[in-house]
N, C-alpha and C positions, 0 to 999 in steps of 0.2 A: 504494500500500500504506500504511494506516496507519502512525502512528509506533512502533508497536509490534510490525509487523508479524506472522508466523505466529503467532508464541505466544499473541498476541493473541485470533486469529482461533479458536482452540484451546478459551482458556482460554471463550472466549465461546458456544462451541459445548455443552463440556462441561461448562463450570463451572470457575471458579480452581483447587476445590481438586483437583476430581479431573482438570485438565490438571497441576496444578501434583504429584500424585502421581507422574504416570505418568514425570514428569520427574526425579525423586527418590526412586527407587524403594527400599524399607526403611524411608522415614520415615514417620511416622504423624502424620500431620498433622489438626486439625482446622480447622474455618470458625466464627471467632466473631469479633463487633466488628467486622462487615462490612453490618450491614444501621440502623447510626448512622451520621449523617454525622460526625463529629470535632468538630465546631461544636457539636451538640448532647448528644454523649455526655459532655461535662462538666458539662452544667445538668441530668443526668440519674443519675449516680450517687449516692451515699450520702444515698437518700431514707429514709422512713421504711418500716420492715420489712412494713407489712401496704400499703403505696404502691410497692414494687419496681416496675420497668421492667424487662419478660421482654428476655433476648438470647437468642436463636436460635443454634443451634449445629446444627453437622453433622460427623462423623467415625465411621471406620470401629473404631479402637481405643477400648477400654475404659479401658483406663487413660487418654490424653489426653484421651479426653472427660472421666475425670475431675478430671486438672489443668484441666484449660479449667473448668470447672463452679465449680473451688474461687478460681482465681483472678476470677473472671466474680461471684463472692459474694462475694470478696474487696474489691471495686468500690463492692459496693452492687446489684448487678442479678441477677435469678435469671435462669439457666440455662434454657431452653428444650431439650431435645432435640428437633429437628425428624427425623432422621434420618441413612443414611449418608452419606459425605462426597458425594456426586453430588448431596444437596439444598440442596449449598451456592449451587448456581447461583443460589437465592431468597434470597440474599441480597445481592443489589445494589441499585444503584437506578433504583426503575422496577421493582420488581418488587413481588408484594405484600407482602412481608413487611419492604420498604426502611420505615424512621421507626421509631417509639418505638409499640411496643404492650404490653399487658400481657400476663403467663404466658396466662391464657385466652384472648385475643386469637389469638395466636401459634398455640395448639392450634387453634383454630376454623380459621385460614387453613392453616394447614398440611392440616388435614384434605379442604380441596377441592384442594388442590396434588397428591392419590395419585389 
């Protein structure tokens, strides 16, 4: 068994956020800051405004996506809406939406992911 075992195997199946829901049930959680490595999400924010780097975002409530969106612009990076939190599973890596693309980008790959 992996070192993480079920939850693991769970969260891989469904997707972090929406294993990590069903575990937490009431909270309203969204997926963002999941498809940058950490390495490059710092050589990546506070570019210039019409040069933004799109983040991808996934959740089911309105309101968190909209804190997520404000802090996510708070950054330096626009917000992507890709959909509810079960499309957060495209946000890892190795998937296609993993690395640094832009808002348009984002929308194009998202569109073949429905």
């Amino acid at each position: 068994m992996p070192r993480d075992g079920d939850v693991a195997v769970q969260a891989r199946e469904k997707g972090a956020g929406a294993a990590a829901a069903e575990l937490l049930p009431g909270v309203k959680l969204v997926r963002a800051f999941n498809a940058i490595g950490y390495a490059r999400l710092s050589e990546q924010v506070k570019r210039a405004e019409g040069d933004r780097i799109g983040m991808p975002i996934a959740g089911d409530d309105a309101n968190a996506i909209a804190l997520a969106s404000k802090l996510i612009r708070e950054v330096g990076m626009e917000p992507v809406l890709i959909g509810p939190l079960v499309m957060g599973k495209y946000l890892l890596p190795g998937t296609p939406l993993a690395g640094e693309h832009t808002p348009q980008e984002i929308r194009q790959i998202v569109s073949t992911l429905k």
